[in-house]
N, C-alpha and C positions, 0 to 999 in steps of 0.2 A: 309761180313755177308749176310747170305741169307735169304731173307723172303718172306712172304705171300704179295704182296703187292695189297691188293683184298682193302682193307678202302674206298681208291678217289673209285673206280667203286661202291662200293654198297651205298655210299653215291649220288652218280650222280644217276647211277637206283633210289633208294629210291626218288628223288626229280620230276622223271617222273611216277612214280607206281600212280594208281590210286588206292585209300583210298578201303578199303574195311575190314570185319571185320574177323580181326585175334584175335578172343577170348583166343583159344586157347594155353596154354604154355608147350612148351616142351625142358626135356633135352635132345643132343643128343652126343654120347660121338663116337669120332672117333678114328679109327687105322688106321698102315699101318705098314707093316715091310720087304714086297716084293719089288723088282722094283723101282722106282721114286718116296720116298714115299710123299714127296714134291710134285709133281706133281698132285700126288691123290687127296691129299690135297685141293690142289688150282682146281682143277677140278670140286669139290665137290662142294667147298664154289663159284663158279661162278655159277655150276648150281641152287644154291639155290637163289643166287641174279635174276639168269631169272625168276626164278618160282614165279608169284603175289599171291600164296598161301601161303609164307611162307616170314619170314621176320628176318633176325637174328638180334637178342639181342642184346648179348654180345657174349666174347670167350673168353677164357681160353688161357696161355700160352700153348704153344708144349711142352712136355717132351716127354726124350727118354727111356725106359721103358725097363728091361727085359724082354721075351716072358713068359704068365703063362700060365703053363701048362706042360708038360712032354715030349713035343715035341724039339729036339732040332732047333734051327732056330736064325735069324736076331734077336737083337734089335728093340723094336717095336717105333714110335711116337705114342702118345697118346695127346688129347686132349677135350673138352667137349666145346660144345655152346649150348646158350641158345634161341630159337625160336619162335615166335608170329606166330601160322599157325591157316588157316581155316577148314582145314583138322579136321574130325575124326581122334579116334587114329590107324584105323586100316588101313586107307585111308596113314597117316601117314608114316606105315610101311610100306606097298607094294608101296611106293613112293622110299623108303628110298630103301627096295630091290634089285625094279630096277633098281634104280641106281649106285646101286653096281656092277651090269650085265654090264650095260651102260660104266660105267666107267672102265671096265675090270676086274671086279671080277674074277675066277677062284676057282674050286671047289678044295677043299683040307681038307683034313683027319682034325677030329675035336681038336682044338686048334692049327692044323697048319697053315704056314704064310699065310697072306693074303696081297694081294694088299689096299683095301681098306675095315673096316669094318667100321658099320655103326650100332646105338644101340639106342634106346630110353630106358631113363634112366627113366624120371617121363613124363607123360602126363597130366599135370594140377595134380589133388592128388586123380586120379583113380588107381583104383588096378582093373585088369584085368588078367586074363591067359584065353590060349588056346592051340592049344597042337602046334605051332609057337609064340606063343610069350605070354610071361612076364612082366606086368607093375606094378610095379617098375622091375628093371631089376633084374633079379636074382645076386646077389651075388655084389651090390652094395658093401656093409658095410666092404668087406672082401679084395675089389681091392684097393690102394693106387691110383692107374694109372687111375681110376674112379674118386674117391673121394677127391682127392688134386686138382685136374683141375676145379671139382665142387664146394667146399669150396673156391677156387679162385674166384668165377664169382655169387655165391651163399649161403653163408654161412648160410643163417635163414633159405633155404629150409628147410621142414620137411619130411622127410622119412613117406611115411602114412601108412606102415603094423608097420615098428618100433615105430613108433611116437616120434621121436627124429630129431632133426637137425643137419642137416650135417655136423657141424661144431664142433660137440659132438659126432659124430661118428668117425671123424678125429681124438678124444681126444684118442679114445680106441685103444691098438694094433694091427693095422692091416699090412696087407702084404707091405713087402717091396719092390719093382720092379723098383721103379724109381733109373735113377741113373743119369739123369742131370735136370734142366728146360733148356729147350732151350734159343736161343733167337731168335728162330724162331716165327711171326706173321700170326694169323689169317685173323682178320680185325684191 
C-alpha cells in the first residue's frame, strides 16, 4: 500500500517551529493527474511543513476523481487540507502559485492535466474576487472532488456567499467524479 508518509516529519517540524501567529484559516484543495501524482503530493505537503508561515490542520483522505471538464486526460487525485497560515489571502495565493512553478507545474490548455494544482477554497469566511482569483472558490457547491474531501475534514464550515454548510451542500445533487477513496495518506 502506498502512502503519504509526511505525519512523523510534520509532527517533529511542528515540535521545533517557533510559535508565531497563525490567525488565519484556510482551505486548500489539491490535484494531480500528470506524472507522479504521489510525488506532487508529497512534495507539496513537505514544502508546507518548511514554510513557518503556514501550519496544516487536518487532511482529508486522497480520492481518485474523473477529469471535469471536456478535456479528455488521466484520472485526477484529489484531496482538500485544512491550514493555520500568517499569510494574507493574496500573500496566500501567490505562495500557493509558485509553488506550483517550483514544484513543476506546466502550462496546459484550460481544464487540461495538470502535474499539481493548487486552490484556496475558503480563507477564514472572506469573499474576495479579482480578475485571478475567487474566495470562496468558484464552483465549490457543484464539485463532489471538492466538497466530500471537505465535508471529511469540515463538515459545519459554512459556505459565506451560500450561507449553508458544507455538509448540506453534500446533501444536494451534485456532480459525480469520484470513483474511489484511496487509501492513500496525507499526514
Amino acid at each position: 500500500m502506498l502512502r503519504l508518509k509526511l505525519k512523523r516529519a510534520a509532527r517533529n517540524f511542528d515540535k521545533t517551529r517557533s510559535s508565531m501567529n497563525q490567525k488565519n484559516t484556510a482551505f486548500i484543495a489539491l490535484g494531480s493527474n500528470k506524472g507522479d501524482r504521489i510525488k506532487y503530493f508529497r512534495s507539496f505537503i513537505m514544502a508546507l511543513i518548511k514554510n513557518s508561515e503556514i501550519k496544516v490542520v487536518k487532511s482529508s483522505s486522497v480520492y481518485e476523481t474523473k477529469p471535469f471538464g471536456k478535456v479528455k486526460q488521466p484520472n485526477y487525485l484529489n484531496a482538500v487540507i485544512e491550514v493555520r497560515t500568517s499569510y494574507k489571502l493574496q500573500e496566500l495565493f501567490v505562495y500557493l502559485k509558485n509553488l506550483e512553478t517550483e514544484l513543476g507545474r506546466t502550462k496546459t490548455k484550460k481544464w487540461g492535466p495538470r502535474e499539481i494544482d493548487l486552490d484556496v477554497l475558503f480563507f477564514n469566511d472572506e469573499i474576495f474576487t479579482n480578475k485571478k482569483l475567487i474566495v470562496p472558490h468558484y464552483g465549490i457547491q457543484d464539485r463532489d472532488f471538492v466538497l466530500i474531501p471537505l465535508n471529511q475534514i469540515s463538515p459545519h464550515t459554512v459556505h459565506p456567499v451560500l450561507n449553508e454548510k458544507i455538509s448540506d451542500i453534500c446533501n444536494r445533487d451534485i456532480s459525480r467524479n469520484i470513483i474511489r477513496k484511496t487509501r492513500l495518506k496525507i499526514i
